[in-house]
C-alpha positions in Angstrom: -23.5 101.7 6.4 -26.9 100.4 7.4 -26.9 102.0 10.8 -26.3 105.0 9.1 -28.7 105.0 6.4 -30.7 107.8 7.9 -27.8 109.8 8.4 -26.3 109.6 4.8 -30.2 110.4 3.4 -30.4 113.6 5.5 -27.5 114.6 3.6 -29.1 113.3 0.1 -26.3 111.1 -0.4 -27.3 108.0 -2.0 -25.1 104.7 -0.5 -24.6 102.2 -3.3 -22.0 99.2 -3.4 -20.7 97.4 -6.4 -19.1 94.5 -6.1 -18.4 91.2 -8.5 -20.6 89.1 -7.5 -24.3 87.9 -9.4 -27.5 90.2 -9.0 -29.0 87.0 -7.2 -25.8 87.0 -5.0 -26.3 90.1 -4.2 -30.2 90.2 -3.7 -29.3 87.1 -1.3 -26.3 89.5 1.0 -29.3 92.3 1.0 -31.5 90.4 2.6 -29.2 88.7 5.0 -27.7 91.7 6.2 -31.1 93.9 5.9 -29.2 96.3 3.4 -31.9 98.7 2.3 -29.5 100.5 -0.3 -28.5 99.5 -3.7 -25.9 96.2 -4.1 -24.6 96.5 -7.6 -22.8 93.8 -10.1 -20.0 94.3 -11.6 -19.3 91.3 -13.4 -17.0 91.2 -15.9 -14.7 94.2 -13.8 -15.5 97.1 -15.9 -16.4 99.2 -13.1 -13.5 98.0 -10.6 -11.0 99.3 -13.5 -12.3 102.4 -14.0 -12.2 103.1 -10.7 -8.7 101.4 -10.7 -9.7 99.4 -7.7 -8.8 96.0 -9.1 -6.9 94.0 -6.2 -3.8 93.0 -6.8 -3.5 89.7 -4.5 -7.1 88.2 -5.4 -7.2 84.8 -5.6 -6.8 83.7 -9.0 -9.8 80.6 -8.2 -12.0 83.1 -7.8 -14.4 83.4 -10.9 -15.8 87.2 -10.1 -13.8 90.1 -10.3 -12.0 91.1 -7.0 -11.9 94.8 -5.7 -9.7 96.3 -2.9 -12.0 97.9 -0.1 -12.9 101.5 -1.4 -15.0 104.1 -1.6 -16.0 106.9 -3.5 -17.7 110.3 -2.4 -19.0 110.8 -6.1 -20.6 115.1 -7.1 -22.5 115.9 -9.8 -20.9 115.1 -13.2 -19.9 112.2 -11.8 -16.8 114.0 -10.4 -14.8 112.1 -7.2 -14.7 114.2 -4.7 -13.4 111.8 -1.9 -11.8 108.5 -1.8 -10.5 105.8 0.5 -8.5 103.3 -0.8 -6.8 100.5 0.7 -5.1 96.8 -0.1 -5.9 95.4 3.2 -9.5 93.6 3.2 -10.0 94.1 6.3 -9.6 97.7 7.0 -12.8 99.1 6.4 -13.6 103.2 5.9 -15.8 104.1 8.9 -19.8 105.7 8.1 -18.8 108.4 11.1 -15.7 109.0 8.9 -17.6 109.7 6.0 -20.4 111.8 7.2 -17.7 114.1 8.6 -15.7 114.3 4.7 -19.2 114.7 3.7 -19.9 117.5 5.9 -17.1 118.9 5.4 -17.1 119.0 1.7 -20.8 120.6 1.7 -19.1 123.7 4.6 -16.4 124.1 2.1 -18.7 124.2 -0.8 -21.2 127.0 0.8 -17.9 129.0 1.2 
């Protein structure tokens, strides 16, 4: 998502990730990776079950929550208006994919 920071902010569309690790976990991944966009906690899972993104296979020796790879195109209101979901922790949605849903969403909407 990095690469395409630029991209997503010409489109005012704010890339944030939750995940449930520590805020100092996460402030460490940030600056390893360079991630100039918000890396959230969700620690106790509250987040992940809203979303109903728990994953079901996660290792139970893992203190932190566990999520399935996901994301959410989230409107005003908070309303979803896109998501990718999937139980494989490797397959990964793509920013080129995205951008296109997005742009597609916004042609619809001016309709």
């Amino acid at each position: 998502m990095q690469r395409h920071l630029d991209e997503f902010g010409a489109l005012a569309v704010d890339v944030v990730a939750i995940s449930g690790g520590s805020v100092e976990e996460h402030a460490a991944l940030a600056a390893s990776i360079g991630a100039e966009y918000s890396i959230l906690s969700d620690r106790d899972g509250a987040v992940m079950a809203d979303y109903g993104v728990e994953h079901p296979d996660a290792v139970p020796l893992i203190e932190d929550p566990v999520a399935r790879p996901a994301i959410f195109l989230v409107g005003s209101g908070s309303r979803v208006l896109a998501s990718w979901l999937t139980d494989n922790w490797r397959v990964r949605a793509h920013a080129g994919d995205l951008l296109a849903e997005i742009r597609a969403l916004r042609s619809t909407a001016s309709r």
